[in-house]
C-alpha positions in Angstrom: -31.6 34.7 -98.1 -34.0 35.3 -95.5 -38.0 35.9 -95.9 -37.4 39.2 -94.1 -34.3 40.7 -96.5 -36.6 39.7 -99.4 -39.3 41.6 -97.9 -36.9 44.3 -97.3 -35.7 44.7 -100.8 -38.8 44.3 -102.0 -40.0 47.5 -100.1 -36.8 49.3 -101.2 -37.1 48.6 -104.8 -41.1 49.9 -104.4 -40.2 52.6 -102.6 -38.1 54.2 -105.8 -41.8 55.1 -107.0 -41.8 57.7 -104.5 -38.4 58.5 -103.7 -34.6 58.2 -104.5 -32.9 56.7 -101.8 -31.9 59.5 -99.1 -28.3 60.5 -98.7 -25.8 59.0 -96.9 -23.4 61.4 -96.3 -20.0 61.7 -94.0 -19.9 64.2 -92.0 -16.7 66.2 -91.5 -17.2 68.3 -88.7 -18.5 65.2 -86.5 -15.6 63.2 -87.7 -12.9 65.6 -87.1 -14.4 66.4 -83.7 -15.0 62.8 -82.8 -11.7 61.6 -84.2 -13.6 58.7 -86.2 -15.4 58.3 -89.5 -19.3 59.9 -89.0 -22.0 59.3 -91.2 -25.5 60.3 -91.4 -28.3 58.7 -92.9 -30.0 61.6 -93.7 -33.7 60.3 -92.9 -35.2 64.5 -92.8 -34.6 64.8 -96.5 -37.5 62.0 -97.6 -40.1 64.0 -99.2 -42.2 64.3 -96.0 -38.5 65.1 -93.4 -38.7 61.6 -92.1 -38.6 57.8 -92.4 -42.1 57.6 -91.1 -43.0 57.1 -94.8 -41.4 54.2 -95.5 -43.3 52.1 -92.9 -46.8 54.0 -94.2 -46.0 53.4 -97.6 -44.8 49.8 -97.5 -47.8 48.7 -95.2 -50.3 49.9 -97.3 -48.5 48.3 -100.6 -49.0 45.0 -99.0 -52.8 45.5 -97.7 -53.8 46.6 -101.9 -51.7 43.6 -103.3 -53.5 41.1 -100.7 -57.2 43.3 -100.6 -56.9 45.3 -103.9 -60.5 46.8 -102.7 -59.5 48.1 -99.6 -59.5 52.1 -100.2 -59.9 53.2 -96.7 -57.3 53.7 -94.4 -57.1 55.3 -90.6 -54.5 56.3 -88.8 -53.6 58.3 -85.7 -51.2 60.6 -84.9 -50.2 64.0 -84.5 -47.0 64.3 -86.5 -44.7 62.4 -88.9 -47.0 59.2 -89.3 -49.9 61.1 -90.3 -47.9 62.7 -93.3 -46.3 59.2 -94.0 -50.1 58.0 -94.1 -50.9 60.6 -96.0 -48.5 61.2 -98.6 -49.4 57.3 -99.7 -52.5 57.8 -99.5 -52.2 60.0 -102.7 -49.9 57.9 -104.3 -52.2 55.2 -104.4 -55.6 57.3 -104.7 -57.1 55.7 -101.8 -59.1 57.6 -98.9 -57.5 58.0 -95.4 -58.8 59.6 -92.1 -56.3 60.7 -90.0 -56.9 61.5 -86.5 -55.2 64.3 -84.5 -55.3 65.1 -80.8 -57.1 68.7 -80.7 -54.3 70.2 -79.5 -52.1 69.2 -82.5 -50.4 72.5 -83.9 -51.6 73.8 -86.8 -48.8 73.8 -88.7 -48.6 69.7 -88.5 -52.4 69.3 -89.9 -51.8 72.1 -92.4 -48.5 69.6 -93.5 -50.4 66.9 -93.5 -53.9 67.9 -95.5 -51.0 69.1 -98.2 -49.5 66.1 -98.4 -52.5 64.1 -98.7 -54.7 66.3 -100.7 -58.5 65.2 -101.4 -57.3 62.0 -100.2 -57.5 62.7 -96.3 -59.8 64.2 -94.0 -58.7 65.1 -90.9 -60.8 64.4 -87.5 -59.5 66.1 -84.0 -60.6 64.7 -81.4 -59.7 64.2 -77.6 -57.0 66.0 -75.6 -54.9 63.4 -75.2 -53.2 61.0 -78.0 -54.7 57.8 -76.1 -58.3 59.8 -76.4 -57.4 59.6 -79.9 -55.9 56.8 -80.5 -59.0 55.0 -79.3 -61.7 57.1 -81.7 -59.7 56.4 -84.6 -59.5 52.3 -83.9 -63.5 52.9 -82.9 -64.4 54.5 -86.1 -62.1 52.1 -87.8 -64.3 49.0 -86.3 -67.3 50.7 -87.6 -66.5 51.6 -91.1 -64.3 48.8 -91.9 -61.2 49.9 -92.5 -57.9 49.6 -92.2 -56.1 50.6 -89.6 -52.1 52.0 -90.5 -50.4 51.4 -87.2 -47.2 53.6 -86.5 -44.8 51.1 -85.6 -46.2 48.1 -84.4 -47.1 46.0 -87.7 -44.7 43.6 -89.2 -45.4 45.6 -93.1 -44.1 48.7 -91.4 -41.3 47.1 -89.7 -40.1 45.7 -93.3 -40.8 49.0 -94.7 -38.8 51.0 -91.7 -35.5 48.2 -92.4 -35.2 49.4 -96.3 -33.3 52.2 -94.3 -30.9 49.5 -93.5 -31.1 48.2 -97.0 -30.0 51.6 -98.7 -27.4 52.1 -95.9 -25.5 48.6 -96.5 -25.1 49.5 -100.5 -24.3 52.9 -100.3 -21.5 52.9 -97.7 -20.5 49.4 -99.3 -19.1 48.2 -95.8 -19.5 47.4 -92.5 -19.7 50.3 -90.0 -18.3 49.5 -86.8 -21.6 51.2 -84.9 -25.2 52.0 -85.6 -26.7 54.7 -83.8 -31.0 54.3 -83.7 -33.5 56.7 -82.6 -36.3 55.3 -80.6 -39.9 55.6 -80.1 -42.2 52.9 -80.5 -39.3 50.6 -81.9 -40.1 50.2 -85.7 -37.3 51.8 -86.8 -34.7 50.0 -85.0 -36.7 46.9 -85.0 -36.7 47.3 -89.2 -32.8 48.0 -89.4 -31.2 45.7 -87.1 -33.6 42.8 -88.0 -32.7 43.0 -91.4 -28.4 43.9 -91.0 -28.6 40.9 -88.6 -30.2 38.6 -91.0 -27.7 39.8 -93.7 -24.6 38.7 -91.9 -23.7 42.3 -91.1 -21.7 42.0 -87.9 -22.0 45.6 -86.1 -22.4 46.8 -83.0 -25.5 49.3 -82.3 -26.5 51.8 -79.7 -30.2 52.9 -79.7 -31.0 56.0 -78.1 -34.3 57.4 -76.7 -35.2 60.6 -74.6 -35.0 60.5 -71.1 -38.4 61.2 -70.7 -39.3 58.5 -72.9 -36.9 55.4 -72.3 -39.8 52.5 -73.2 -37.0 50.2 -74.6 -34.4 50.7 -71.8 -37.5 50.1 -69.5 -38.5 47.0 -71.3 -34.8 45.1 -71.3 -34.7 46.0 -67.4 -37.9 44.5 -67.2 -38.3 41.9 -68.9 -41.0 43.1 -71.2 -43.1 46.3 -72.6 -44.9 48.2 -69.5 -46.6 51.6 -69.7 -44.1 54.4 -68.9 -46.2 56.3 -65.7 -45.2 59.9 -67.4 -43.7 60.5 -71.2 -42.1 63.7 -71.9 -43.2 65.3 -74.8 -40.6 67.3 -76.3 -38.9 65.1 -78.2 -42.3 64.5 -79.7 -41.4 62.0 -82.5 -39.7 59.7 -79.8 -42.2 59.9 -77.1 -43.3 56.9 -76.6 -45.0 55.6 -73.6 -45.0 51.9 -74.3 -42.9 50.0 -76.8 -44.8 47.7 -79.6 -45.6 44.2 -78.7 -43.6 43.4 -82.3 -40.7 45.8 -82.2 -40.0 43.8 -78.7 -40.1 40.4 -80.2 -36.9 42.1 -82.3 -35.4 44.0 -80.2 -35.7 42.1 -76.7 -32.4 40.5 -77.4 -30.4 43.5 -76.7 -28.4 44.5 -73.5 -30.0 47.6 -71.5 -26.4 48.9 -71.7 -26.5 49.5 -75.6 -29.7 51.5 -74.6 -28.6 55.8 -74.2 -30.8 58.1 -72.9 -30.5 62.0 -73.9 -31.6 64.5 -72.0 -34.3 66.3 -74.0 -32.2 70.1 -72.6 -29.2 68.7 -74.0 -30.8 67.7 -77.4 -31.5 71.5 -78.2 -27.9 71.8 -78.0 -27.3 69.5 -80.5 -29.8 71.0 -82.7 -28.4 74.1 -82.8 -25.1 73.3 -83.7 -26.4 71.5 -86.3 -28.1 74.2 -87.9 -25.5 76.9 -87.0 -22.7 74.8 -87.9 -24.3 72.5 -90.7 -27.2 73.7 -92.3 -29.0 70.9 -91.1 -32.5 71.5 -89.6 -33.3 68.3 -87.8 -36.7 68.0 -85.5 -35.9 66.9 -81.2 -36.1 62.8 -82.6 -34.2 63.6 -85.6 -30.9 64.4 -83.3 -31.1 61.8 -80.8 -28.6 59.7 -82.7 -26.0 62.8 -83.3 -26.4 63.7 -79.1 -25.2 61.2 -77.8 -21.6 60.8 -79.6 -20.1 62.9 -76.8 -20.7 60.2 -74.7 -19.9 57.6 -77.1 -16.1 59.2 -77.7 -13.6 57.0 -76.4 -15.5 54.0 -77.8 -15.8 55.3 -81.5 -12.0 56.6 -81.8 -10.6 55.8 -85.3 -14.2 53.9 -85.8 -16.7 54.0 -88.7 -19.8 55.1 -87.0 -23.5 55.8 -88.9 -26.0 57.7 -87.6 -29.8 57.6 -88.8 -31.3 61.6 -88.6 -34.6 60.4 -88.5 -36.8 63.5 -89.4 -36.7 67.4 -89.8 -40.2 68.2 -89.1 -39.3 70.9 -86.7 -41.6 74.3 -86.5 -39.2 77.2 -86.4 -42.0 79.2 -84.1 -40.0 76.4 -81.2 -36.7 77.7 -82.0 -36.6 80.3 -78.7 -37.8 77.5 -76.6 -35.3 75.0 -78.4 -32.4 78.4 -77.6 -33.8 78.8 -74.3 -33.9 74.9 -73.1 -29.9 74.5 -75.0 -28.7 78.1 -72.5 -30.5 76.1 -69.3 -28.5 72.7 -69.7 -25.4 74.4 -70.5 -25.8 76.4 -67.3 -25.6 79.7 -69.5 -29.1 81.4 -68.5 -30.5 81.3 -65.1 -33.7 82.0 -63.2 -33.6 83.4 -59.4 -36.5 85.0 -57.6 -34.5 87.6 -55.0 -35.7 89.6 -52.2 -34.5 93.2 -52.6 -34.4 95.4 -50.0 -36.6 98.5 -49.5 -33.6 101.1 -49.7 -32.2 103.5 -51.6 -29.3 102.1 -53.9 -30.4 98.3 -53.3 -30.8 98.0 -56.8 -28.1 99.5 -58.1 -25.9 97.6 -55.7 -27.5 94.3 -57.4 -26.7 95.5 -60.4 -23.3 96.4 -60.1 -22.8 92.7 -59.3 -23.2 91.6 -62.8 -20.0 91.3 -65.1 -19.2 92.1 -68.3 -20.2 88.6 -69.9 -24.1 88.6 -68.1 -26.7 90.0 -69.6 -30.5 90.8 -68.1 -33.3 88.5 -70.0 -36.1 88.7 -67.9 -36.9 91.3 -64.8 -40.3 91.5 -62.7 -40.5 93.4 -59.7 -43.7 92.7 -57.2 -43.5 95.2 -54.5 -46.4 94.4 -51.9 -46.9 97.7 -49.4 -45.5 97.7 -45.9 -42.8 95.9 -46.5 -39.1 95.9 -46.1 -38.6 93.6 -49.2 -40.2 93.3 -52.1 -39.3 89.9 -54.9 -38.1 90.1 -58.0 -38.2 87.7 -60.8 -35.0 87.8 -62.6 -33.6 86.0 -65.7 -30.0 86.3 -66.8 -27.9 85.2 -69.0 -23.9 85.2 -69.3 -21.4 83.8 -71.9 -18.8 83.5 -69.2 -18.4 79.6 -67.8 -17.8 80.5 -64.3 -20.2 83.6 -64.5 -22.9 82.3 -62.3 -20.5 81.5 -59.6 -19.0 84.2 -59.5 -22.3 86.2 -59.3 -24.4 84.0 -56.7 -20.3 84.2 -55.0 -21.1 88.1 -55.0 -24.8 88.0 -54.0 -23.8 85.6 -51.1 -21.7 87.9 -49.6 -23.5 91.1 -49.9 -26.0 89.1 -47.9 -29.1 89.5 -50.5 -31.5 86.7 -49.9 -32.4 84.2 -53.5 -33.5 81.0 -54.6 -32.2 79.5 -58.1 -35.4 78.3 -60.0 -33.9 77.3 -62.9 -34.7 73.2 -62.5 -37.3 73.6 -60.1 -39.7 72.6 -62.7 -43.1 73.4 -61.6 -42.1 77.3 -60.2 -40.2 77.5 -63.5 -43.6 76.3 -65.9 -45.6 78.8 -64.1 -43.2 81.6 -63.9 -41.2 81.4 -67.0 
């Protein structure tokens, strides 16, 4: 047996002080679509909706066994780390200082200062996480403590593969595939380190947001670099640069078993979940559901687990998550038209909408002395073909439009 599987039980069996193991659970409707045998590790249900706890929790274990005076602890991050973070930081009855970008929403640091109690302050500081990032390791230096990294430490990477540890017992077989979230790599680094080491011989696909493929980068490249711009939506995977350790584990990998999901698409996939299944997972937390589409020839007739790796998601997002999910199925669109200054232009526009498109959105901006003035116009249809048959119509009644809809800098200042 391996130093790292002993490590990883180790964690597991510590870990019962906080939580029962979280669900594994097959999932009909996935399997009947899918035509295969779909499982989800059910990673939103640990007391703080993600894994992020494990790594936190373990880590900090391992600093009190080797320092048993160390009592302060620093950390930041502006979502499922600093609950992690802080939720141990109770459990053990130790300080921690948790720093949070200033624009971190307020429902994240009110999550976090309940988790943690009198056992965490909270400091917000810089606009940007790197801002951040380097005032916590500063303070940090100066007060001696210690800092709680998020994915790059080899405690939280054992305490990230006890995922892997409960998954082998309770399906009590091999699964043809893994599916793995990404972000910094601890996760995945954790889980396939320790399956590997125990003789478990399955494939795996890791998935990462589009606008945030630091692994995929790193295989092409021979190494971690810097991604030049991150997306944020999927703000639990957004990762601009992989860790230094989660490569060392992961660098053996082909790009190929690397997916990338569009972030557009993942609100699709969050919403059937909810609608369909109950299940309230955050952007991250689907990554490893979104991309079975794509996966669906391959996993015919297979046994196929996917790790839902949080459900920290803040329902006040749910029109933008509706809103991005219409855009990527090409059900709503944005068009800025030039109407004529006539009588009846208008009402000949309209008349050009069918019975499956609706009117979301509708500016006019007339501008004096002139023969056309531009409207703003949002619509949305339920009909597949809708929007060709409308622009169809527009085209030949000769009004003049431009579809904004991905143009993404008109669209973030109009819409």
């Amino acid at each position: 047996m391996s130093d790292f599987i002993q490590a990883a039980k180790a964690a597991t069996r510590e870990l019962r002080q906080l939580f029962p193991e979280t669900p594994l659970q097959r999932n009909a409707h996935l399997s009947a679509r899918f035509d295969a045998d779909i499982w989800l590790k059910r990673e939103d249900l640990t007391p703080v909706r993600s894994y992020k706890l494990r790594g936190a929790f373990n880590a900090m274990r391992k600093v009190r066994v080797v320092k048993p005076d160390q009592t302060s602890f620093v950390c930041a991050s502006a979502g499922n780390h600093a609950q992690g973070m802080a939720f141990a930081c109770r459990h053990f009855d130790v300080q921690g200082k948790i720093f949070m970008p200033v624009t971190t929403p307020q429902q994240k640091i009110d999550k976090t200062r309940a988790f943690g109690g009198p056992n965490v302050t909270i400091e917000l500081t810089g606009d940007y996480f790197d801002q951040t990032l380097a005032a916590a390791q500063a303070w940090c230096q100066a007060e001696g403590a210690h800092f709680l990294a998020p994915f790059d430490d080899e405690d939280v990477i054992e305490g990230q593969a006890s995922v892997g540890v409960e998954l082998l017992e309770q399906l009590g077989r091999m699964p043809d595939l893994v599916v793995l979230p990404v972000g910094g790599g601890g996760l995945a680094a954790g889980v396939t380190t320790y399956l590997r080491d125990a003789s478990f011989q399955t494939e795996y696909r890791f998935v990462e947001p589009m606008g945030g493929a630091c692994l995929k980068q790193a295989l092409l490249k021979g190494g971690p670099e810097k991604l030049a711009k991150v997306n944020s939506f999927v703000d639990g995977a957004a990762v601009a640069r992989l860790g230094a350790l989660t490569w060392e584990r992961l660098k053996g990998f082909s790009p190929d078993q690397v997916l990338l999901a569009p972030e557009d698409r993942v609100c699709i996939t969050m919403l059937e979940m909810l609608n369909g299944e109950g299940i309230v997972l955050e952007p991250a937390g689907a990554l490893s559901i979104d991309v079975l589409a794509g996966l669906a020839d391959e996993i015919r007739g297979k046994t196929v687990v996917c790790v839902t790796s949080g459900g920290n998601f803040d329902f006040e997002r749910l029109p933008e998550v509706r809103e991005r999910a219409q855009r990527y199925a090409g059900l709503k669109k944005y068009f800025i038209l030039r109407m004529p200054q006539r009588p009846g232009a208008l009402r000949e526009f309209l008349s050009m909408l069918g019975p499956e498109d609706d009117i979301a959105r509708f500016e006019y901006m007339k501008k004096s002395a002139r023969n056309f003035g531009s409207i703003l116009i949002g619509i949305e249809t339920r009909a597949e073909d809708g929007f060709a048959v409308f622009t169809a119509k527009m085209d030949e009644a000769g009004f003049a439009y431009r579809d904004i809809t991905d143009d993404e800098a008109l669209a973030e200042f109009l819409i």
